[in-house]
C-alpha positions as semicolon CSV with decimal commas, in nm:
position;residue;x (nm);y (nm);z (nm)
1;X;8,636;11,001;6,113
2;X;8,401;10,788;6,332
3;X;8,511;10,496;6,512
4;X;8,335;10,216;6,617
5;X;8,417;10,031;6,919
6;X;8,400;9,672;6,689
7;X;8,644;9,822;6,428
8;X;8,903;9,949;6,688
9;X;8,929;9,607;6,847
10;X;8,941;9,448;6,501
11;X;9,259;9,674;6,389
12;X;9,383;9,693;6,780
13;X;9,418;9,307;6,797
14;X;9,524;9,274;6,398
15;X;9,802;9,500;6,465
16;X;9,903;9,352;6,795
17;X;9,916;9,020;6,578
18;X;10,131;9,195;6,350
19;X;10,357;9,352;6,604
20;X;10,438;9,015;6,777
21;X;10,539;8,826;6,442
22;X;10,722;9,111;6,295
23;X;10,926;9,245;6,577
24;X;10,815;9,603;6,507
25;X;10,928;9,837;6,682
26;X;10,992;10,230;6,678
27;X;11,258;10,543;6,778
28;X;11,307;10,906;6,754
29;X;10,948;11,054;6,834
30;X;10,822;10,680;6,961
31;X;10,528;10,658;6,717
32;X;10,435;10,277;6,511
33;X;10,783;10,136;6,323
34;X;10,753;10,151;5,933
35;X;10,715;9,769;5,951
36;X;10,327;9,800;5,972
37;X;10,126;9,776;5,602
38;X;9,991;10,059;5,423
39;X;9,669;10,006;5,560
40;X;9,718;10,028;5,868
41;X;9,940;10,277;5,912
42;X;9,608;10,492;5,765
43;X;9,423;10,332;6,020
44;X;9,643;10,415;6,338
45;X;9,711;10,722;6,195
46;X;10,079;10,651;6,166
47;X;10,254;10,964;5,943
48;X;10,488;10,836;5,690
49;X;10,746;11,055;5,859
50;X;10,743;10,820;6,171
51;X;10,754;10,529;5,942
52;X;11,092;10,603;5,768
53;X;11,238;10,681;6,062
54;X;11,180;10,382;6,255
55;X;11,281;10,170;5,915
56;X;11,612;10,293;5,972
57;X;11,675;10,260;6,347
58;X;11,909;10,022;6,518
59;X;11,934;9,836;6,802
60;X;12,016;9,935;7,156
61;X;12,146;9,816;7,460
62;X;11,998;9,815;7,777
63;X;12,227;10,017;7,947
64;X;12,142;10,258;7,681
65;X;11,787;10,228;7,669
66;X;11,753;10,390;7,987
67;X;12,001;10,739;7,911
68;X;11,828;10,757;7,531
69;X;11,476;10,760;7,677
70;X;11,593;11,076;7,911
71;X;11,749;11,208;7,575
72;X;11,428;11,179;7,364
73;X;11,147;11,196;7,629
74;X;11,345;11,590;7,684
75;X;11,300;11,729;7,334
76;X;10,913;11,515;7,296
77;X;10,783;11,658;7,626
78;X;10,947;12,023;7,542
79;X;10,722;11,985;7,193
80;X;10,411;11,833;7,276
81;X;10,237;12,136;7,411
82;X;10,182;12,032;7,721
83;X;9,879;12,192;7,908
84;X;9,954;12,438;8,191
85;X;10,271;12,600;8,025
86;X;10,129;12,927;7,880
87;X;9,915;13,107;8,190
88;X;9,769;13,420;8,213
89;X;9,977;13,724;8,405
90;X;9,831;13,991;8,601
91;X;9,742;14,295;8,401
92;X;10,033;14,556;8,497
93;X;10,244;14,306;8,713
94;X;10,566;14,145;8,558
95;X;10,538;13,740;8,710
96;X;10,820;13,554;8,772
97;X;10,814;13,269;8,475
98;X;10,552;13,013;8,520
99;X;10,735;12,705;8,713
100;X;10,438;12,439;8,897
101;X;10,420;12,125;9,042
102;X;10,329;11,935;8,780
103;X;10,076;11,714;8,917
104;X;9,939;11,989;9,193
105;X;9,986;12,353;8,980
106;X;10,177;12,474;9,322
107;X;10,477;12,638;9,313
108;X;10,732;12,359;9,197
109;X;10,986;12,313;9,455
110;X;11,119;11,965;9,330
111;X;11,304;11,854;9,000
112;X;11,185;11,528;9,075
113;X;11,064;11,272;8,807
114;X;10,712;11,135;8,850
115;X;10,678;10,822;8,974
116;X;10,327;10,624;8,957
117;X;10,261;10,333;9,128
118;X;9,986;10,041;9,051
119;X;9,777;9,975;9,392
120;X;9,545;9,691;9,421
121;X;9,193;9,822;9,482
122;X;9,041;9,407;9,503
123;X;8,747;9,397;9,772
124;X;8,567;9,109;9,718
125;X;8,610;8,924;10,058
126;X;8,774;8,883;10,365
127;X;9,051;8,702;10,186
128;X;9,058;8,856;9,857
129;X;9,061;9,221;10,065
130;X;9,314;9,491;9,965
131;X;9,166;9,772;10,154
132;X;9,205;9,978;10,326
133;X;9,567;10,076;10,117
134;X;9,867;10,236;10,277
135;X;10,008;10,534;10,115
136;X;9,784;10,660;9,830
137;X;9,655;10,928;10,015
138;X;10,014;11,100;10,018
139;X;9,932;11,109;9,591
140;X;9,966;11,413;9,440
141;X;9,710;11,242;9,179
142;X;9,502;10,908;9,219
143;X;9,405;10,746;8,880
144;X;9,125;10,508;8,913
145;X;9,032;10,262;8,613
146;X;8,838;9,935;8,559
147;X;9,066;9,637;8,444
148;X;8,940;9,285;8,411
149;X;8,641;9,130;8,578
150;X;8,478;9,418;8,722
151;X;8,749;9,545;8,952
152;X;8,932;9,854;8,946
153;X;9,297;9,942;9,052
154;X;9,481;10,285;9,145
155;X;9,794;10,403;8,990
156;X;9,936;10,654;9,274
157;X;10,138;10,942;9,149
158;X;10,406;11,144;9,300
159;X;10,611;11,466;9,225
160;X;10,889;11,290;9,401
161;X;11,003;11,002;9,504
162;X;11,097;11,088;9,847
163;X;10,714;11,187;9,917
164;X;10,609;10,850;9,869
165;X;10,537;10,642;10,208
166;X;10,499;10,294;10,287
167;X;10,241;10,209;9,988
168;X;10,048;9,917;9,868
169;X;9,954;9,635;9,830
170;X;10,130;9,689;9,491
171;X;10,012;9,495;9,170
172;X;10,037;9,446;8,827
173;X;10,063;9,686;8,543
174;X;9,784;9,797;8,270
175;X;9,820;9,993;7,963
176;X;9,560;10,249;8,003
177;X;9,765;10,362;8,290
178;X;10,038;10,348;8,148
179;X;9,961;10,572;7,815
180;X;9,845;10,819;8,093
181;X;10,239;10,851;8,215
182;X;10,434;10,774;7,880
183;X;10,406;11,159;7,782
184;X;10,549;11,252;8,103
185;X;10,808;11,009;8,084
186;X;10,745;10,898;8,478
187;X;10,857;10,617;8,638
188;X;10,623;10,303;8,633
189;X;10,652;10,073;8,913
190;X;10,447;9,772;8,957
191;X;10,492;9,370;8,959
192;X;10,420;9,222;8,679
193;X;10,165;9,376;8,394
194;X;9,935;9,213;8,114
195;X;10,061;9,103;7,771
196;X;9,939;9,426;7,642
197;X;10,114;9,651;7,879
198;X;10,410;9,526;7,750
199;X;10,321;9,572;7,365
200;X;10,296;9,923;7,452
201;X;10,623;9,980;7,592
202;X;10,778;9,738;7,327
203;X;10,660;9,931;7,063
204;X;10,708;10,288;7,244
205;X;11,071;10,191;7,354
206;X;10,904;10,233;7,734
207;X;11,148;9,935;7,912
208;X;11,436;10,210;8,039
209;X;11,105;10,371;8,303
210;X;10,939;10,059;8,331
211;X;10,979;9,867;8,667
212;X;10,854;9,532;8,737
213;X;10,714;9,424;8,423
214;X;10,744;9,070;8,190
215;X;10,951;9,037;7,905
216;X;10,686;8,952;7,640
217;X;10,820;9,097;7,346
218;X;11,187;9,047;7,468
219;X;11,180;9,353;7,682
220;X;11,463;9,407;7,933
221;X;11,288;9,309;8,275
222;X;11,407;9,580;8,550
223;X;11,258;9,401;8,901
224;X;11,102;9,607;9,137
225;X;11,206;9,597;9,512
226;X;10,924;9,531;9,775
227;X;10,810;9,382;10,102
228;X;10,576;9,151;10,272
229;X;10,300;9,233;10,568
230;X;10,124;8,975;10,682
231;X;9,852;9,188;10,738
232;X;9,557;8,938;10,819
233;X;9,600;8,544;10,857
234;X;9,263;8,532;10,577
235;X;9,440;8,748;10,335
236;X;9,543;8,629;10,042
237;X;9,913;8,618;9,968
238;X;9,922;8,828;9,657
239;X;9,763;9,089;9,815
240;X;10,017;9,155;10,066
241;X;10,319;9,329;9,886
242;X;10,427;9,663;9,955
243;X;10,727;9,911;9,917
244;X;10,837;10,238;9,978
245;X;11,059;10,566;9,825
246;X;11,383;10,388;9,985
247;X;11,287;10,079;9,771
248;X;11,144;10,229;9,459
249;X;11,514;10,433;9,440
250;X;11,708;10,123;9,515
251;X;11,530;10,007;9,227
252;X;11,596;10,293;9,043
253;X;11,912;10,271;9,089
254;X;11,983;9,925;9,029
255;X;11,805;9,998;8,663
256;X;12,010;10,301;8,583
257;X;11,713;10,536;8,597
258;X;11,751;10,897;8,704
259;X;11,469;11,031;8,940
260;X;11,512;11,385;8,889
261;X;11,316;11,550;8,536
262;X;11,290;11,904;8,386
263;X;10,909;11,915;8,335
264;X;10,818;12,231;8,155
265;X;10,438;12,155;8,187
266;X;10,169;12,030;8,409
267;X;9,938;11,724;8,354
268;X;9,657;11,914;8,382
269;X;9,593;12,318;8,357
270;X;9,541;12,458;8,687
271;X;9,477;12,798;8,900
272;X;9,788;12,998;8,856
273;X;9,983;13,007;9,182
274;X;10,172;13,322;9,088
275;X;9,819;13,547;9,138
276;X;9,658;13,339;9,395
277;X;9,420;13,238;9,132
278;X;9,125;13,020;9,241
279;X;8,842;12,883;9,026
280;X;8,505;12,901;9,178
281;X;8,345;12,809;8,918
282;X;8,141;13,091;8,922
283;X;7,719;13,048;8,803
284;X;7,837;12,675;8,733
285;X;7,578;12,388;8,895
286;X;7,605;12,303;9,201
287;X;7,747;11,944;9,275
288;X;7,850;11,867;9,623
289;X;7,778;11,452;9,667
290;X;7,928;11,258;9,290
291;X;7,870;10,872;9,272
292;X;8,119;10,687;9,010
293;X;8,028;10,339;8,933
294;X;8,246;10,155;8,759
295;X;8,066;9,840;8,760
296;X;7,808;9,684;8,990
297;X;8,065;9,578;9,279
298;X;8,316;9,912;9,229
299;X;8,179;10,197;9,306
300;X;8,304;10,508;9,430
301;X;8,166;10,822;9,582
302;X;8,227;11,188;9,714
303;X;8,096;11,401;9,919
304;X;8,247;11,781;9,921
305;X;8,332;12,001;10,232
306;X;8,273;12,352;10,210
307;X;8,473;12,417;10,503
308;X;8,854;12,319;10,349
309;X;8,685;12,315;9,952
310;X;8,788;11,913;9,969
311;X;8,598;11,616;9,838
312;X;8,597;11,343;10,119
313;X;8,632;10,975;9,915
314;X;8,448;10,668;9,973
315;X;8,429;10,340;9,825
316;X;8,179;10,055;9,799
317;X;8,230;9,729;9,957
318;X;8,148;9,419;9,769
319;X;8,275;9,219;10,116
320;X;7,983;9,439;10,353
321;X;7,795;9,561;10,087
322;X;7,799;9,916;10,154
323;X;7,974;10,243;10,142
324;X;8,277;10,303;10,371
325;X;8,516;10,559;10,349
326;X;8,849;10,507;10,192
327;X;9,114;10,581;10,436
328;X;9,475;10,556;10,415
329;X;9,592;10,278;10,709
330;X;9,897;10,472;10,784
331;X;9,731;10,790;10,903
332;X;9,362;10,632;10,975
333;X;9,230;10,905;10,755
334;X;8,997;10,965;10,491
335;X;9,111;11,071;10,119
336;X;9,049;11,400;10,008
337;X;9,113;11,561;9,693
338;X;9,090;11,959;9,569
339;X;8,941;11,809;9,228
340;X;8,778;11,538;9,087
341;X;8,757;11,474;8,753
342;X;8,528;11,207;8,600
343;X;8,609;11,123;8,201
344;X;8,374;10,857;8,017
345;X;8,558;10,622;7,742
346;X;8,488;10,313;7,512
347;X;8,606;10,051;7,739
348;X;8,550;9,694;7,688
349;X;8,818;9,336;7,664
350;X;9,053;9,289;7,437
351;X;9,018;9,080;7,112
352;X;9,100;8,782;7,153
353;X;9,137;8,525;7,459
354;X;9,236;8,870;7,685
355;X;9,145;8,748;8,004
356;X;8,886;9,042;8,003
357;X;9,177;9,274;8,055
358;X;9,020;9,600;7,911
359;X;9,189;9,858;7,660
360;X;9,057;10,254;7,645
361;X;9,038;10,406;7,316
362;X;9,200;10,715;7,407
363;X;9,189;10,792;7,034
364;X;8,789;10,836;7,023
365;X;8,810;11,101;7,368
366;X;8,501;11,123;7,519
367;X;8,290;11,308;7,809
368;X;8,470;11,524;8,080
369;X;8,325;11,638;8,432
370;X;8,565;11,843;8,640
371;X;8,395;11,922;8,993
372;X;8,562;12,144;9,220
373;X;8,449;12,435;9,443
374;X;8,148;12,270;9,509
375;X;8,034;12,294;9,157
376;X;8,026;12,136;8,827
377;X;8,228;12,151;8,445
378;X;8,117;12,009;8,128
379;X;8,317;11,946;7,827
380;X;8,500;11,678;7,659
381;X;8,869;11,525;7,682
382;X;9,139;11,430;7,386
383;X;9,436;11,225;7,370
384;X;9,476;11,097;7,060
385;X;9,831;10,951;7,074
386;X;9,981;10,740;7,377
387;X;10,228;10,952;7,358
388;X;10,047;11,312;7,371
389;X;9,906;11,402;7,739
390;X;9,505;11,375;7,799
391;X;9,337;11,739;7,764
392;X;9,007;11,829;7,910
393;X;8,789;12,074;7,756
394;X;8,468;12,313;7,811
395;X;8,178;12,252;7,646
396;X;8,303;12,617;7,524
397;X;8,649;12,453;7,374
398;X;8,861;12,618;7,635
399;X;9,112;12,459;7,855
400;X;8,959;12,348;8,192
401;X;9,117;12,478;8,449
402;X;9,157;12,291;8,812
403;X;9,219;12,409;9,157
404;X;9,574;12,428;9,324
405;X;9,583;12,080;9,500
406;X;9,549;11,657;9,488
407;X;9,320;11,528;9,272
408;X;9,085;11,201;9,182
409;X;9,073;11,089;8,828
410;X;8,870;10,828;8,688
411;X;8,844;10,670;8,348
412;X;8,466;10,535;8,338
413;X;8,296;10,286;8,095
414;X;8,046;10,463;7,898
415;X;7,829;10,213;7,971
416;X;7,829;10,316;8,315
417;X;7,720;10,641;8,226
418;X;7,348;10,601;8,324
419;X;7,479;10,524;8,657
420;X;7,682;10,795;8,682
421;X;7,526;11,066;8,933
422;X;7,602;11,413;9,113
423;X;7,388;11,661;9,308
């Protein structure tokens, strides 16, 4: 069934109405409580299943919240299919079982839990300047998405915590990140979040991985631990917050969250490390320079090196008004990635008085570009539950697969798409 951007907000605010005056909320396999009507359980797409069980949940603590979300997120992520878990093995060669990093597809030498973190991106002048960031280009995967009034902000993620640097400045929380990290039950660490962040993990039972948030919906608040740089005398106070792995686990710990995870799957499907496998893309275009614009002031662009097969990031500059490459001020260098991947959604604000904070619909998918090797993928991406992993595509209906390695991912308006560009 086709759904229109106007209907989607209509039902997405209606229900977020209905949420807030009904205290729904859910358990077991975290879907919609069976508080919602009839109609619009058809319209979320809620099975009846989900709805029983929620009607007969109870209360928890939040001491408990925290161990029951380990408990549950176990036997949801073991279930959901996640991509990356069934890959090939060489003809007449018995491979040792499949076991990757899930957010690079190397060899997995970590049980830690994944922990993403929200990085302000903000560069409209010399005082409301949060480049150039510290830590993000230690991220094993940089997720890039528009989020009220043109701007964009990174969510950083790590394989483990103690890979994470110095990183920042850190800011507030949005749901479309979010959604990407409930199905891998990761730790979210930010300060503060929207409204609608926090309907999501009120109604997902999110609050035992959620640090820094607002209590909204009567959510237990678990604060985040950070620090101050006074980085330039012009900069603007709330863009001068940072923290760091020893923080983020003091936090952690103070919550009653455990930082280690047995992921069974990877967030995306790569190159299988066991064979050495590499995709060249082979007779794919050729695409060596991409430009992303995710609205007139936040733009961002790559340019690919044939020499170590890495795309070399840069970023437009709404306080110079032109491109300069994104470096990471810890190491003074520039970002690279093995993979970019580009994926175009119905974005737009809220219902409502939302501040122009804007909501995906993850449930329509949309266009997918995966460039790596110097080349060029077509297809499409799904996620049709916040609580199922994104999957991308071919235009073929097979799996894409990336390279070994960091990657870029961006969630673009589609009505950016015009400006969207690669050669």
């Amino acid at each position: 069934m086709k759904i229109s951007r106007r209907s989607v907000l209509r039902y997405t605010g209606l229900t977020a109405a209905w949420l807030t005056l009904t205290g729904c909320a859910p358990t077991g396999n975290a879907s919609l409580g069976g508080c919602l009507p009839g109609w619009m359980k058809k319209v979320l797409r809620v099975p009846s299943s989900d709805a029983s069980s929620a009607s007969s949940s109870a209360a928890s603590s939040v001491a408990s919240s925290a161990a029951s979300s380990e408990a549950a997120a176990s036997s949801e992520l073991a279930a959901s299919s996640l991509p990356g878990v069934e890959q090939p093995e060489a003809a007449g060669s018995a491979l040792p079982a499949y076991d990757a990093d899930p957010l690079t597809g190397e060899a997995r030498s970590t049980d830690g839990r994944i922990v993403g973190v929200m990085v302000n991106n903000i560069c409209n002048s010399e005082r409301q300047n949060a480049r150039p960031q510290r830590g993000i280009g230690s991220a094993d995967l940089l997720i890039e998405s528009k989020v009220e009034g043109g701007i964009t902000r990174f969510c950083a993620l790590y394989s483990n915590v103690n890979n994470i640097p110095e990183i920042g400045p850190i800011r507030s929380g949005r749901d479309q990140f979010l959604q990407l990290l409930m199905p891998w039950n990761a730790l979210y660490y930010h300060d503060g979040e929207s409204i609608f962040c926090t309907q999501f993990i009120h109604v997902y039972n999110y609050s035992g991985l959620n640090i820094g948030g607002k209590n909204y919906f009567n959510t237990p608040v678990h604060p985040h631990v950070a620090h101050r740089i006074k980085r330039n005398e012009n900069v603007a106070y709330e863009h001068t917050e940072f923290t760091s792995a020893k923080e983020i686990k003091q936090a952690a710990a103070d919550a009653g969250i455990g930082l280690t995870y047995p992921y069974e799957g990877t967030f995306f499907r790569f190159a299988d490390y066991r064979t050495d496998a590499v995709n060249d893309l082979a007779d794919a275009p050729s695409a060596r320079s991409i430009l992303i614009t995710h609205s007139a002031s936040y733009k961002t662009s790559f340019a690919y090196n044939s020499w170590n097969r890495n795309y070399k990031m840069s970023m437009y500059s709404n306080r110079t008004k032109k491109f300069e490459a994104a470096v990471d001020e810890l190491t003074g260098k520039q970002l690279t990635f093995a993979n970019v991947v580009v994926c175009f959604a119905n974005i737009a604000a809220y219902a409502g008085d939302s501040h122009d904070v804007q909501e995906v619909q993850y449930v329509e998918g949309g266009q997918a570009y995966l460039f790596t090797s110097g080349g060029v993928q077509t297809g499409r991406w799904e996620k049709d539950h916040p609580t199922h992993p994104i999957r991308l595509y071919t235009d073929a209906g097979e799996e894409m697969t990336l390279n070994r390695g960091k990657t870029y991912f961006a969630l673009v308006d589609n009505d950016e798409w015009s400006n969207f560009s690669y050669q």
